[in-house]
N, C-alpha and C positions, 0 to 999 in steps of 0.2 A: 756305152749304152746306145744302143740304134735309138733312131730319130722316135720312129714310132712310138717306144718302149718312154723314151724318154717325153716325147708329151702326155703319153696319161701318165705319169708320174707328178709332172708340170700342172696336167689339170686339176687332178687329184687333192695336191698341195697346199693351191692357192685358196679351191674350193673350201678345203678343211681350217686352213686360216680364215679366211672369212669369218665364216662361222663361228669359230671360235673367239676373233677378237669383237663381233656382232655380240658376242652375248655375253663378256667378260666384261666386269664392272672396273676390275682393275687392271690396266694395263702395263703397270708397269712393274722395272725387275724383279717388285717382291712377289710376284705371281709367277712357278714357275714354269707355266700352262703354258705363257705368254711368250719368256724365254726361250721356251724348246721351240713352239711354233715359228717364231719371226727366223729363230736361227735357223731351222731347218727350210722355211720359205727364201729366204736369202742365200744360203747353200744353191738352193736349187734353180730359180732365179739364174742364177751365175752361170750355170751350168746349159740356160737356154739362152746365148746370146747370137747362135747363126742365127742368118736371117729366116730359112726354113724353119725351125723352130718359133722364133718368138712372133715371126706373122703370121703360124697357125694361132697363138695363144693369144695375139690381141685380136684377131678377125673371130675366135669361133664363138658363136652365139651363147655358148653354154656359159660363156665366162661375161658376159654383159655386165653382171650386175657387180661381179666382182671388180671388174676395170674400172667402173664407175666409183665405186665407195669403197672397195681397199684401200687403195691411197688414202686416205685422208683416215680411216683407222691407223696405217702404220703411223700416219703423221703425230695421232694425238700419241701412239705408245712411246714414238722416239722426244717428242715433248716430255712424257713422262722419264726415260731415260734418261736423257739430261740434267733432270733436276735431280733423279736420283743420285747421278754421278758426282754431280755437281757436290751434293749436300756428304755423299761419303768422303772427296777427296778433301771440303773444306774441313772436316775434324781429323783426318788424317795426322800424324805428326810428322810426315815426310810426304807433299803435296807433289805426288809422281804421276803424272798426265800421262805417261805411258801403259800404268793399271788400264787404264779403260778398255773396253773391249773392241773399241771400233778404230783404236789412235793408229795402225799400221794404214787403214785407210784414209784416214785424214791427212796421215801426214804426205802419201802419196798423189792425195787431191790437191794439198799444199804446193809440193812440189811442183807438179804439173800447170797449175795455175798461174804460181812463178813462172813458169817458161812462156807461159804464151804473151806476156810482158815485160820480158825480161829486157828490152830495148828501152824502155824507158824507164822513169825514175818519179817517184811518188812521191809527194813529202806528207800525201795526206792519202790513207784508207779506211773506206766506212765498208761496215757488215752490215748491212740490210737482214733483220732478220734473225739476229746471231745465236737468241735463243740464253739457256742458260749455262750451257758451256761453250760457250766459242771457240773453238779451239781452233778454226782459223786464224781468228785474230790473235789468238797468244803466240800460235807459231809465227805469224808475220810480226808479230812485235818481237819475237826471239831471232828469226831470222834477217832481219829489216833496220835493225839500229838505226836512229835517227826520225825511221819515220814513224808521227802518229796516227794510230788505230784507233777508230771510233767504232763501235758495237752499238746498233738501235734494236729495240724490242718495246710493243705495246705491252710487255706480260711483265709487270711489276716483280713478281717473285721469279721470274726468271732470272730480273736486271739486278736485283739483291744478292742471288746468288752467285751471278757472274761479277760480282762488285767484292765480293766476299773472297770469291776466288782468285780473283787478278791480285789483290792485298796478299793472299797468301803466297802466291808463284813471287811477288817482289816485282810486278810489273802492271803496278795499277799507274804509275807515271806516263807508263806508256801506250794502255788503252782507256779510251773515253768510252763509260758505259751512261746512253742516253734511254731512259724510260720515255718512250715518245713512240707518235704511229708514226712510221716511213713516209708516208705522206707530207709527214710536216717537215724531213728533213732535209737541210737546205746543205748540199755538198760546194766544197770550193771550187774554181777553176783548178782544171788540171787536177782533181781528183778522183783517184781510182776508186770506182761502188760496185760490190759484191751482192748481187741479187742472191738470198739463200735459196735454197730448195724448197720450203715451206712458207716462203715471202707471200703473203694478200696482195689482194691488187698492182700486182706488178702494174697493169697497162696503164692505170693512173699515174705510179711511177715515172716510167718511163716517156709518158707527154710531160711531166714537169723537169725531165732530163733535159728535155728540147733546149730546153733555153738556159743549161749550164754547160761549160766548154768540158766535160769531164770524160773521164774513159767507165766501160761498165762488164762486167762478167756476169753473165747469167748461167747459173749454173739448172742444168735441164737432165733429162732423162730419156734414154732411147730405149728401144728392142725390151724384151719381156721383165727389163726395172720398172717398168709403168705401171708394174704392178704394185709397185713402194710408193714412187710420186707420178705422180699426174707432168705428163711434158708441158713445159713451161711456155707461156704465151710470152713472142719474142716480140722486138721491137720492129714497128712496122715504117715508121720517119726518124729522120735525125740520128739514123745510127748508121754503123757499116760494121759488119762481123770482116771482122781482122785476123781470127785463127779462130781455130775448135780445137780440144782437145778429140783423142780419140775413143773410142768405147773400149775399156780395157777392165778385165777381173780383179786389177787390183782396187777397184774402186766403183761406187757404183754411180755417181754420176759425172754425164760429160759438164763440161764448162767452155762456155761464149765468149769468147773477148771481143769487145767492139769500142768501135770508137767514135765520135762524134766525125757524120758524115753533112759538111760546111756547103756539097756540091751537089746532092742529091738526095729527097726523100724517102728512097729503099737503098735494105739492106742487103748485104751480100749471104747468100745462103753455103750450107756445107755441102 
């Protein structure tokens, strides 16, 4: 599809999402308004990620209001997701993480994150964030033996479900599900913290990082995904970005590795 052809389709899209999840009471899978809409936005989404494309679609005016409050519409539907999934795969009688609809891209987000740490060796991983399916932290606890994964979430019914869930996969030994705000949680030395994509106040976070020796992945958003999450406020002291991943289709957000910077107050940019 030429560029052209392909922005008013872009604009088209995002526009008709808006709208539609602005006025829908229920957002999640059992609507399936809701369904076709995010899928066909994320389809297409994908499909703007040159740079000519998606800095027509974050810069043009018409889309103002959408950049601004999409995000945080996708956020509460993929919240609502989650618990969905969450709650179908815990009665399930064969608890297959691979049913879900998004696990191709999790597990490539998985992977990739792995690599940009792969030097070193954790005995301890917290999820910032993790929501009621983690499915980070179950893969890093299936892929990771030895080491333990702590899951944090302020949303009580979230942490039940993912408490629920981990008992059923046979790997609640291996991830810590804490009902707590991120602010209060206090990470070891030499542990590795995964800022989700939906994480609150990061920047508070991350001044209370200052003063733990640990490592941190921020996982962010570039080019016309911004229109799912809002790009993630980075660290501005006490870190040093160590790698990025790169922006690729198989997944839709990038991910920060950084690391406790002992010799300078800024960070290294991509």
């Amino acid at each position: 599809m030429p560029h052209s052809e392909l922005k008013k389709h872009a604009v088209e899209t995002i526009r008709r999402s808006y709208r539609l999840l602005s006025r829908e009471q229920d957002l999640s899978p059992s609507n399936s308004l809701v369904n076709e809409q995010l899928t066909d936005l994320v389809r297409t989404l994908t499909r703007c990620q040159s740079s000519a494309v998606s800095e027509y679609l974050l810069a043009t005016p018409e889309l103002a209001a959408e950049r601004e409050r999409l995000p945080g519409l996708c956020g509460m539907a993929e919240c609502e997701m989650e618990k969905y999934w969450a709650r179908h795969l815990i009665t399930c009688a064969t608890c297959d993480l691979s049913k879900f609809w998004y696990y191709p891209e999790y597990q490539e987000l998985c992977r990739a994150e792995k690599a940009l740490f792969d030097r070193r060796r954790f005995d301890t991983i917290s999820f910032l964030g993790a929501g009621a399916l983690p499915l980070t932290a179950f893969l890093l606890a299936r892929h990771l033996p030895g080491t333990k994964v702590t899951c944090v979430d302020f949303d009580a019914e979230a942490c039940d479900l993912a408490q629920q869930l981990s008992r059923k996969l046979g790997i609640a030994n291996d991830v810590d599900i804490r009902c707590m705000d991120a602010l209060q949680y206090a990470p070891k030395d030499h542990e590795l913290v995964i800022c989700a994509s939906l994480l609150q106040g990061r920047e508070e976070i991350y001044k209370r990082l200052q003063d733990r020796h640990c490592a941190m992945i921020v996982r962010d958003s570039e080019g016309a995904y911004q229109f799912l999450y809002k790009a993630a406020e980075l660290p501005e002291a006490g870190f040093r970005q160590v790698a990025k991943t790169s922006i690729d289709p198989r997944r839709i957000n990038t991910s920060r590795y950084y690391e406790r910077d002992m010799g300078s107050s800024s960070h290294a940019t991509a």
